[in-house]
C-alpha positions in Angstrom: 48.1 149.8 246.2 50.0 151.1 248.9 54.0 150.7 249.3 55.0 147.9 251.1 58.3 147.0 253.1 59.6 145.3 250.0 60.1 148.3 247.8 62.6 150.3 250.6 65.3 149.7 247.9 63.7 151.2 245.2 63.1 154.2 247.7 66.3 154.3 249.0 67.6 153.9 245.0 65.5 157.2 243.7 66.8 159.6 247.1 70.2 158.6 246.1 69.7 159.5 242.5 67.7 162.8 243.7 70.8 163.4 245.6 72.2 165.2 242.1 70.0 167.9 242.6 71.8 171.3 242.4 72.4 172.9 245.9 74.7 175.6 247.0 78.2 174.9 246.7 76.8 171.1 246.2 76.3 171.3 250.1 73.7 169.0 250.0 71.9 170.6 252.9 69.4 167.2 253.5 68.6 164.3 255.2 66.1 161.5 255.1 64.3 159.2 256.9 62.4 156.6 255.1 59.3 154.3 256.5 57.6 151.8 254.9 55.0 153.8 253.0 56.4 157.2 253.6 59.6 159.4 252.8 60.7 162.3 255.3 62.6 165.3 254.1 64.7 167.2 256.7 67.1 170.1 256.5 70.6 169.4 257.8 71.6 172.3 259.4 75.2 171.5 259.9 75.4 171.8 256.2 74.1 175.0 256.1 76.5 178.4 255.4 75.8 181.2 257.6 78.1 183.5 256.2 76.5 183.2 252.9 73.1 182.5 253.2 72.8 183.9 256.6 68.6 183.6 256.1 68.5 180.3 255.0 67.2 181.2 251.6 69.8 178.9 249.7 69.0 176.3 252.2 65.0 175.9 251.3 65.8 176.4 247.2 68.1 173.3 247.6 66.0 171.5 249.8 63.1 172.2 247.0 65.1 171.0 243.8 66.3 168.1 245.7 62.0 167.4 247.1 61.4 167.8 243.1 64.4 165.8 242.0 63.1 163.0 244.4 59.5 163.2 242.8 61.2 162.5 239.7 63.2 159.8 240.2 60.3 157.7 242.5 57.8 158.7 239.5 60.2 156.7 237.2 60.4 153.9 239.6 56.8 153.5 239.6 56.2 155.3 242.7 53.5 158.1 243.2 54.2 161.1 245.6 51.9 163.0 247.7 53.6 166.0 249.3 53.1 167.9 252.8 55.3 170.7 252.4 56.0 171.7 256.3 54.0 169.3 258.2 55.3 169.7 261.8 55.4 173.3 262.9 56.9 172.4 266.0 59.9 171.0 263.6 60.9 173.7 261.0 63.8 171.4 260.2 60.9 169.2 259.0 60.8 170.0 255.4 58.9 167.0 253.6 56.4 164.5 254.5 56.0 162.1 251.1 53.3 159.4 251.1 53.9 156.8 248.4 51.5 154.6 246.0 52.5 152.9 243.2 52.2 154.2 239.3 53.5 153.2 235.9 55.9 155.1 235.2 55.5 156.9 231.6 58.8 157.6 229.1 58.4 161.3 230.2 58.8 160.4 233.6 62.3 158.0 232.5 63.9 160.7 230.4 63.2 163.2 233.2 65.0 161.0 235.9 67.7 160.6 232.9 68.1 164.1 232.9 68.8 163.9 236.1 72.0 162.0 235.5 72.9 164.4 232.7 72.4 167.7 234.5 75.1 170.3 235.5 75.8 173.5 236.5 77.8 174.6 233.7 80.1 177.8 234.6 81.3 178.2 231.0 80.4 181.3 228.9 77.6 180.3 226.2 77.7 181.2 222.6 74.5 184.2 221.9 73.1 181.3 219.6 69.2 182.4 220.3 67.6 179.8 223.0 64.3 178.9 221.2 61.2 180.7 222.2 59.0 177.4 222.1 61.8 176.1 224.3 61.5 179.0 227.3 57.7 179.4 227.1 58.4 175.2 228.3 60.6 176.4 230.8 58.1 178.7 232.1 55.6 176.3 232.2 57.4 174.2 233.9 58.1 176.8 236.6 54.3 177.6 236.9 53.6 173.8 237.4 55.6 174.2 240.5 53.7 177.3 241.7 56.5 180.0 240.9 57.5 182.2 237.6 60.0 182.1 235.2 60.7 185.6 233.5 63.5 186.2 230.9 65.0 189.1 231.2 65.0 190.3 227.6 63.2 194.2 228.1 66.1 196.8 227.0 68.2 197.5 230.1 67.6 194.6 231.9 70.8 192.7 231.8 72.6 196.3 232.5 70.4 196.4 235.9 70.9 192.9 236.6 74.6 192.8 236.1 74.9 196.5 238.6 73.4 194.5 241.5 75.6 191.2 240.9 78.6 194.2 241.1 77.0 195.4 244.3 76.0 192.5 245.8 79.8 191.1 245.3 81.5 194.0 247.0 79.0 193.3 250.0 80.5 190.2 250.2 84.0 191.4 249.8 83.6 193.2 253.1 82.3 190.4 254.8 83.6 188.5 257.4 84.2 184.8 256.9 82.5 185.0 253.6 86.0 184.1 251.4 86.9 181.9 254.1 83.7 179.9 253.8 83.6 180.0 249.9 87.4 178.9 250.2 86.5 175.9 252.6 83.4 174.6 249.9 84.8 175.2 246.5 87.8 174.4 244.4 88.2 170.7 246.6 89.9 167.8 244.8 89.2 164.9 247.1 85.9 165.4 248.3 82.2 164.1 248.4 80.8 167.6 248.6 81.5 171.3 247.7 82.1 172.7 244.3 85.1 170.7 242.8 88.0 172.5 240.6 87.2 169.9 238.1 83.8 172.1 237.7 85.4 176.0 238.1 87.0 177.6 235.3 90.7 177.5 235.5 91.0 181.5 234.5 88.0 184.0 234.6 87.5 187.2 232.7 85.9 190.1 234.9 83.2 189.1 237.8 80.8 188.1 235.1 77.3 187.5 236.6 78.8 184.4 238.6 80.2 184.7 242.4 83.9 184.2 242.4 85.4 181.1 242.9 88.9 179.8 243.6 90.7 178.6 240.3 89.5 175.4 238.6 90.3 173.2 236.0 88.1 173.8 233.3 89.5 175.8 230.5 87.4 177.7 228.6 88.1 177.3 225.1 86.5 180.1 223.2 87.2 182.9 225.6 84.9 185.2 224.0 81.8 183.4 225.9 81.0 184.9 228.6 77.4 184.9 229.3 75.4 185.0 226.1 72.1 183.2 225.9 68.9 184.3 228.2 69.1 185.1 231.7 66.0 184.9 233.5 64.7 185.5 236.8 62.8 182.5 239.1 60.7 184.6 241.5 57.5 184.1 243.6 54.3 185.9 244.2 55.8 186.0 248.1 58.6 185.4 250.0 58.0 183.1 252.9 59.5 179.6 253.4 56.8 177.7 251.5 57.8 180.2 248.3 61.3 179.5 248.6 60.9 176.0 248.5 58.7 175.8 245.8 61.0 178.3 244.2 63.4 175.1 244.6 60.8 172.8 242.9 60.6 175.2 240.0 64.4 175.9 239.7 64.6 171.5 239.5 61.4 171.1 236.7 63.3 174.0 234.7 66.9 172.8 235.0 65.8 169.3 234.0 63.4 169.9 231.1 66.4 172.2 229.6 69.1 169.4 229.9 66.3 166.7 228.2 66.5 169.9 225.3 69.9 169.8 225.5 70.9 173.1 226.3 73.1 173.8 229.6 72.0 176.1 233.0 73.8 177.3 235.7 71.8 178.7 238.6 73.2 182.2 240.1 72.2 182.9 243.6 75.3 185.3 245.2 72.9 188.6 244.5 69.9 187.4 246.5 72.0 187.2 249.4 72.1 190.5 250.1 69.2 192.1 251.3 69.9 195.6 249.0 70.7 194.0 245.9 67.6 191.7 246.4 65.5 194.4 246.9 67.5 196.1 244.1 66.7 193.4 242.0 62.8 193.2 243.0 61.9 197.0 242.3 64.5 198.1 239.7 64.6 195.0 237.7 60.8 193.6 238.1 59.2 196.7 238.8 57.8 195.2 242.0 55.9 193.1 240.7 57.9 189.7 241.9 59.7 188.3 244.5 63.3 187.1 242.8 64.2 183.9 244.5 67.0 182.8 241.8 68.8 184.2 238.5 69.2 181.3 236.3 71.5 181.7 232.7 70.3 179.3 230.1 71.4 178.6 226.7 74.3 176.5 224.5 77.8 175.7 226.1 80.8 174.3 224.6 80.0 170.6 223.6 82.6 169.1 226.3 80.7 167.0 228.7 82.0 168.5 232.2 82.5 166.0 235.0 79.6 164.9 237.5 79.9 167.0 240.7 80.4 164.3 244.0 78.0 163.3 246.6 77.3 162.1 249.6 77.2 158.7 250.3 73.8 157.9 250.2 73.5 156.2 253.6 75.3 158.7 254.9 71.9 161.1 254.5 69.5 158.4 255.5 68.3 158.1 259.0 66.5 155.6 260.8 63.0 154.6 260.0 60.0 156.2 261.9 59.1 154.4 264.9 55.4 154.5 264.1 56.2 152.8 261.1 58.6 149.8 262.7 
């Protein structure tokens, strides 16, 4: 049976719970429309940062968590999705075309939407406690599912490689223009329904680590001695067009969430993919070549404080009209 005009407020109740997907510097890069049996996924280019993701690439992997995020939470509403990823090429702001039936939802599909609620980005060091193997060969499934690859990063050398081209890839960004000045204007906020908040940063950080730098925050890390244990693992794609780094997005969302439901923490790193040299870096030192890296993600155990939901958006403040067609 096909969505009527009665269930509008579920829809409009899972995009504002798919609003907590992950998205650089919680930009929330996204806008809506919704019609009676269809949701529309658009990019919101005035939230995009062109000093730091001068190719859109962060743009797209938000836009994709937040497109999986929203299957999610309509799956546990009883709400079926079927996607058309880029359906008006005359429209590349266009991201999303969802057309909606109605399903029973399953208990996967609640504690999926619950670990939605639960999920952060968690900035803390994590303890070297080993992150079981049944546990990542999940998480790569769950990347697969979503048409992109999950690889640990666990051959000798590696990490060493990997952390080089974070190094590099910072120093670019040290030299570029507006680049402090727009991490300044989206991070470290107190009062605010977007950007990173200092209720989420660390309040003192030892070296660079693998994470960009970040004004000050509140969070005190209480074993110093965590820095970045547990795995770090490359999301990549067999190529790198727009389709791959949304679905890149998708993965990035079915991984973060099936970790939290395990109960371990993530914290996606994107600052040395966007730089063309330490990408490429990245692609033919670190994975022979063999993928396109799209994301660095660290996994594994953090301190067992809860750390503070990031803010949103007001949700009909991303909602536009409905479609005329559909009036």
């Amino acid at each position: 049976m096909i969505v009527d005009r009665m269930d509008r407020r579920t829809v409009r109740s899972a995009v504002e719970l798919a609003a907590r997907a992950p998205s650089v510097h919680n930009s929330q890069p996204w806008r809506w429309r919704i019609g009676d049996r269809t949701v529309h996924l658009y990019a919101d280019l005035r939230r995009w940062l062109p000093v730091t993701d001068a190719d859109g690439r962060d743009l797209l992997l938000s836009l994709g968590a937040v497109l999986h995020h929203l299957r999610v939470a309509l799956a546990a509403s009883g709400l079926e999705a079927t996607i058309h990823r880029f359906p008006n090429p005359d429209a590349l702001d266009h991201v999303a075309a969802l057309e909606l039936r109605t399903r029973v939802p399953t208990d996967a599909d609640l504690g999926f939407a619950a670990a939605i609620v639960a999920r952060r980005s968690d900035r803390r060091g994590y303890s070297d406690w080993e992150v079981p193997p049944v546990l990542v060969d999940e998480l790569v499934e769950r990347a697969a599912e979503q048409g992109a690859t999950l690889r640990p990063m666990t051959a000798a050398g590696a990490r060493a490689r990997i952390e080089r081209a974070v190094t590099a890839a910072a120093a670019a960004h040290d030299a570029l223009p507006g680049y402090h000045t727009e991490t300044v204007l989206w991070s470290g906020r107190t009062a605010s329904d977007d950007g990173v908040p200092a209720a989420n940063l660390l309040r003192r950080v030892e070296g660079r680590g693998l994470d960009r730098v970040f004004p000050p925050g509140a969070v005190e890390q209480r074993e110093p001695g965590l820095t970045d244990g547990g795995l770090l693992a490359v999301l990549g794609t067999a190529s790198d067009d727009r389709l791959s780094q949304l679905r890149a997005g998708e993965a990035l969302s079915a991984v973060v969430l099936h970790a939290t439901r395990a109960g371990v923490a993530t914290c996606p790193l994107s600052e040395v993919l966007e730089i063309e040299e330490t990408r490429t870096a990245l692609r033919d030192e670190v994975l022979e070549g063999t993928l396109t890296p799209q994301l660095l993600v660290r996994i594994g155990w953090a301190p067992p404080e809860p750390l503070p939901a990031t803010p949103r958006l007001p949700v009909d403040a991303t909602i536009d009209g409905p479609l005329s067609e559909e009036r």
